[in-house]
N, C-alpha and C positions, 0 to 999 in steps of 0.2 A: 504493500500500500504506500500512496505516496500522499500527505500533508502537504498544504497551502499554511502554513500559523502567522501570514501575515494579519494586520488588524482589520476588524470589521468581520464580516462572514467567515468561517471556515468551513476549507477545502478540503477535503480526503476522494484519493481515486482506488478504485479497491483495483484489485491485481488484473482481472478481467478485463478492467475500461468503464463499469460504473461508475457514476460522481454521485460523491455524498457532500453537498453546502447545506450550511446552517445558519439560520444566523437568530441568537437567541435576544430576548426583550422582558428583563425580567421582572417590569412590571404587570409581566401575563401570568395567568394560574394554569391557561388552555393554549394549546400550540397545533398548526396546521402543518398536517406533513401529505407529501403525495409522492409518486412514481411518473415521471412525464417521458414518453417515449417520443424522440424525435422522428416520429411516423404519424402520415394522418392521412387523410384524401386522399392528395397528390401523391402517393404512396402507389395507389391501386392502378393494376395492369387495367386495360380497357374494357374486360369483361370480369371485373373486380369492383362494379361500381355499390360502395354503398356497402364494402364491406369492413372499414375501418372503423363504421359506427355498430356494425353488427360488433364487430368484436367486444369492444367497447358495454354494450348493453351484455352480450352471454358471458361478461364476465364475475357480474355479478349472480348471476344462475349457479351456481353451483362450481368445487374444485375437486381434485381428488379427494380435500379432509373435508371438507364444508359442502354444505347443504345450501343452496338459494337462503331458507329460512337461517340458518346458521350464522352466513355471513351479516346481517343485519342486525341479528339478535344479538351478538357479541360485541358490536359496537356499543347498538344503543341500551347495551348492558349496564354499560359505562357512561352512559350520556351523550354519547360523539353521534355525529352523521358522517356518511360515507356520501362520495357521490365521483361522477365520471363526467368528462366531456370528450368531443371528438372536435378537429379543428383540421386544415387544410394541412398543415403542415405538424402539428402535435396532436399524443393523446392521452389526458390524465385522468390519473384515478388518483382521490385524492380524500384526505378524512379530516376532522377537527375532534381533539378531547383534551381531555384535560392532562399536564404534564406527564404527573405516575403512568398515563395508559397510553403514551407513544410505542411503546414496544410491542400490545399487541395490534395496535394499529397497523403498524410498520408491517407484524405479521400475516397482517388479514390484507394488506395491500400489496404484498407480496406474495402472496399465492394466488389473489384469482388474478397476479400480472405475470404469474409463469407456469399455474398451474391451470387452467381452465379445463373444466370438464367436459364442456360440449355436449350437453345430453341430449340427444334427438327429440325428447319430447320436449324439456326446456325451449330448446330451439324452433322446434314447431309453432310455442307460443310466442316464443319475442319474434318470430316473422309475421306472425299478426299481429303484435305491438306497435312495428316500425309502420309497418304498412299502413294502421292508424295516424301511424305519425307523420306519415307523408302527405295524405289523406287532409290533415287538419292543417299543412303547409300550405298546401293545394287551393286549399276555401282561406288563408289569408293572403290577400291581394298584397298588401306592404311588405309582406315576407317573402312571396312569389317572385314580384317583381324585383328580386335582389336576387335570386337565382337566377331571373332569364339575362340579369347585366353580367353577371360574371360570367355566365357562358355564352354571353356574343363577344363578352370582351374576350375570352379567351376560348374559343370553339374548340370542339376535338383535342381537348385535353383533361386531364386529371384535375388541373388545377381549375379550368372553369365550368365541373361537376358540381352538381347538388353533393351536400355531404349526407344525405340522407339516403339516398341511392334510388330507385324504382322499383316500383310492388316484385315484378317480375327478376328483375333482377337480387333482388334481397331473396324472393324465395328461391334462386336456385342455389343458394348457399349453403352445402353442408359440412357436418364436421372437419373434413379431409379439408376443404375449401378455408379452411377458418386458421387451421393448426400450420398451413404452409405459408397459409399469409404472414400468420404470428411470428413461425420463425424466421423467414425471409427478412424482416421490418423489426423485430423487438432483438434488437442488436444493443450489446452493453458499451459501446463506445457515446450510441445517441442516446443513452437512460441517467436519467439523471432522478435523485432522489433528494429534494427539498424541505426542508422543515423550518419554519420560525414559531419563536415563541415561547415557551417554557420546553425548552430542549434541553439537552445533553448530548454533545457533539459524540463526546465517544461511544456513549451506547447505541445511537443511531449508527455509527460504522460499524458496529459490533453487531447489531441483527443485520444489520444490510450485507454482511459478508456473510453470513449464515444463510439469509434467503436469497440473495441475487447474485451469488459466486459464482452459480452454473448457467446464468445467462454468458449465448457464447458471444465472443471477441472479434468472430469476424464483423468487418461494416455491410453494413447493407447497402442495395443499392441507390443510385443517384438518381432521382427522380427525373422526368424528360425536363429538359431547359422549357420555361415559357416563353410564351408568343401571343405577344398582344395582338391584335386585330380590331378591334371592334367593329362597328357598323349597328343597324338597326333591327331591333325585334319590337312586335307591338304587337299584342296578348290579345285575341277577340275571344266575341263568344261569352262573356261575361255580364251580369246584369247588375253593374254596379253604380254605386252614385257618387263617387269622385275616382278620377283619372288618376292614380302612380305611375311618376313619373321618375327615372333616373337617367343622369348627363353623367358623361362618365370621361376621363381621358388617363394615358399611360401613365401611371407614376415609378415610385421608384423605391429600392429596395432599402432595409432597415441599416445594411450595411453604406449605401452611397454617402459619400461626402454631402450631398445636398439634401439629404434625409430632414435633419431639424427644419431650416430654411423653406423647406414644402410645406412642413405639418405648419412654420406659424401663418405662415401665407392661406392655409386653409383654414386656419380656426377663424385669420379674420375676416375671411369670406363669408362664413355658416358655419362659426364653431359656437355661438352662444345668443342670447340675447341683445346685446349689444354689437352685432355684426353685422356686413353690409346687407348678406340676404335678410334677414330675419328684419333688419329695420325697412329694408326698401320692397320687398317681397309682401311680407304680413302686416308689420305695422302702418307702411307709408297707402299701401294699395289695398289692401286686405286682398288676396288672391290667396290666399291658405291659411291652414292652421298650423301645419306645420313643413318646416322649411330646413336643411343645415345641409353642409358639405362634412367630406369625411376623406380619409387617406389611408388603404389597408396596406402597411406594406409586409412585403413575403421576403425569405432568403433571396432572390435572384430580379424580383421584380415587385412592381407595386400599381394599385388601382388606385385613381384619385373620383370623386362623382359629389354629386349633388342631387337630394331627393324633395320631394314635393310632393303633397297631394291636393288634390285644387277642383275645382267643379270643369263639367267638360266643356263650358263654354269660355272658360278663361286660361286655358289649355297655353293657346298659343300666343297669348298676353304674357301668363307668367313665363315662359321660357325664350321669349322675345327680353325681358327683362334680367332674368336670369345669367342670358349670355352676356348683355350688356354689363352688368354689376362683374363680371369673371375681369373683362376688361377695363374698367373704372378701379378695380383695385386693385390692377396690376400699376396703374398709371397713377393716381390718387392714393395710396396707401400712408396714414399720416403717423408722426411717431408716437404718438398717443393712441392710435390701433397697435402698432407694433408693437407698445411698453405693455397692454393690457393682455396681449395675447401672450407675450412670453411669462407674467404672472399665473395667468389661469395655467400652463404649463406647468409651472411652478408647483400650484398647488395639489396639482394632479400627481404630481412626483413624490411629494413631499403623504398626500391619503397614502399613499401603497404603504408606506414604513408605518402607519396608524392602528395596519390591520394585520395581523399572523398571517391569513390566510392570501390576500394581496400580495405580502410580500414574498411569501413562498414560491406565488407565482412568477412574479418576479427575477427571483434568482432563478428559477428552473429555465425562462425563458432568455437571460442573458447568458449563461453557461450554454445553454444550445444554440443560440447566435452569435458569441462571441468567444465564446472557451471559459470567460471568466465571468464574475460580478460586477458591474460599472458604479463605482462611488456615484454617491449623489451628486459629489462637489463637478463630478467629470459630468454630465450630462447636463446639470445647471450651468455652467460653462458652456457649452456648446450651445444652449440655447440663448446662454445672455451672449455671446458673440454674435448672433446675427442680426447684420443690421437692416436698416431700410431696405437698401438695394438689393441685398442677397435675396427678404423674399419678394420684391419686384420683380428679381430675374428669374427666382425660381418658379414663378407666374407664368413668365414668357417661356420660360423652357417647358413647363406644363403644356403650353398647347402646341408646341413647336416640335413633341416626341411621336406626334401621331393622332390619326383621325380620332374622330367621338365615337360614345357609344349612345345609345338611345337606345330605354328598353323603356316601353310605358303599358299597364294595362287599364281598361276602365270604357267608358262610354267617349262619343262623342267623332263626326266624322273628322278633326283635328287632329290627331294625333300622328298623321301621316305628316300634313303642313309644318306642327312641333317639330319634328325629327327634320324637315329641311331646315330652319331654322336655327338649332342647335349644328346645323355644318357649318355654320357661321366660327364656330372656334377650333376648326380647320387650319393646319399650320400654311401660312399663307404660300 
């Protein structure tokens, strides 16, 4: 095993390639630990779709020693909840209890993340679960239409897949299907095991080498490079009573030099209250109720967009305005937008260290992007370094990277006209 004992978090890598960070807060009595495997979606071969969230769910059904009922019961024996998510690029399983009972947490989160049982009848039932739960995606329009942007923005790829997968596809998934995806992807160079909070650093390396010794060392594979495209999709057939709407362009990955510089540029466009959309959009016109831009970025690539929902006669008023507001605050951006954006930054950074379980995540996810932990002081840096101009530019390099995307569903014969419109922020 090899130790990190510089200050702040500590680092242990156990012999395999799993990382154990900690990082303890000891005015906690209760600490959030999980297991985060740098696998997710964009993991799954083309006829794999939908299977990183299956996994995910049968893994609380049952292990070799525990029972579906078993694994619950022994948490919330002790007062803790267990729970999982699945993401494009990660997938955690993760718990909260109180100090004394991290070890069997540790326990119970280490077996059904290497032992998983797979029981056909289990399994029978959580294909009817998902399929509900695609189901329930399906009939929300705001939630739908953030699947159809990500996969025009990224077509014929993993990465701009629903992570849910399709009825059809979920059921053709059986055991065999599950166990080779496991071990292809749950590789201990990208597993990393996080805890803050009333921890103990060494006892948490001491079960984590007991239960995740025998995850194996080789890496897994490299997921396909993306490829942005975008272009238009526009969802009929629907009987609804407001149009969602997403604009969408290239953005850029969490690694790029220009990374900060996009997110403040985006907050001050629709990252709050006090921002150009949400003042000139809702307040100044009333054309919605709700309005903001956003910036996902991934290891290799990133989506920047802006959502809306708005009545279908005012369709193509709001995104007539919309585009104009992208270029007014590329060109207008005052330093009083700039000072207010990099604070709400600020205080975004500063919640995660508030909460165990936050911060857990946290370190999980900067060890799997970066190798290490990033001081607060280094990230607060980076964002008080940028100035005006950087997110000016980082404005103009936004629509300078590549066409738009337009995905909108909802009522109303406009929505064709929207989407010409929105070619308006077309790198010239």
């Amino acid at each position: 095993m090899n130790e990190d004992r510089t200050s702040g978090p500590r680092i242990t890598r156990l012999e395999n390639g799993v990382t154990v960070v900690t990082d303890s807060m000891p005015h906690l009595a209760t600490a959030s630990l999980g297991i985060w495997a740098g696998a997710g979606a964009r993991d799954e071969e083309a006829d794999e779709h939908g299977i990183s969230h299956l996994l995910e769910h049968m893994a609380f059904k049952g292990t070799r020693r525990r029972s579906a009922r078993a694994i619950a019961e022994e948490i919330e024996a002790v007062g803790g909840d267990i729970n999982a998510a699945t993401s494009v690029e990660h997938t955690t399983y993760n718990a909260r209890v109180l100090g004394e009972d991290v070890p069997l947490a540790l326990d119970v989160l280490s077996d059904i993340f290497t032992e998983p049982a797979f029981d056909p009848e289990e399994l029978t039932r959580e294909h009817n679960v998902i399929v509900q739960e695609i189901g329930a995606a399906l009939d929300t329009p705001d939630d739908l239409v953030f699947d159809l942007f990500q996969e025009r923005a990224f077509p014929g790829q993993a990465i701009g897949r629903s992570i849910l997968g399709t009825p059809s596809s979920v059921r053709s998934f059986g055991p065999d299907r599950l166990r080779t995806y496991l071990a292809r992807n749950y590789r201990a160079r990208r597993t990393i095991v996080a805890a803050a909070g009333a921890v103990d650093h060494e006892r948490i390396v001491e079960e984590a080498s007991k239960r995740l010794g025998g995850v194996g060392a080789e890496d897994k594979p490299v997921p396909q490079p993306s490829r942005y495209e975008g272009g238009v999709e526009i969802g009929g057939g629907r009987d609804l009573e407001q149009a969602h709407l997403l604009v969408g362009l290239p953005g850029l990955s969490y690694r790029d030099p220009g990374f900060h510089a996009l997110q403040i540029f985006t907050n001050v466009l629709g990252g709050g209250m006090s921002s150009r959309l949400f003042q000139e959009v809702r307040e100044a016109r009333g054309l919605c109720y709700a309005v903001y831009s956003f910036h996902w970025a991934y290891s290799d690539t990133g989506l920047f967009g802006i959502y809306a929902g708005t009545d279908g006669g005012d369709v193509n008023e709001l995104v007539s305005v919309v585009v104009d507001q992208v270029g007014e605050t590329i060109e207008t951006m005052s330093e009083a937008e700039l000072s207010r954006s990099k604070a709400q930054a600020k205080v975004g950074l500063l919640a995660a260290l508030e909460s165990s379980g936050a911060r857990a995540d946290q370190l999980a996810r900067q060890m799997l992007a970066f190798g290490r932990p990033i001081p607060l002081e280094e990230i607060v840096g980076k964002v008080e370094a940028v100035t005006l101009d950087d997110a000016k530019a980082a404005g103009r390099a936004l629509i300078a990277r590549g066409r738009p995307t337009f995905t909108a569903l909802g009522p109303g014969k406009s929505l064709e006209s929207a989407a010409r419109i929105a070619e308006r922020l077309s790198p010239a």
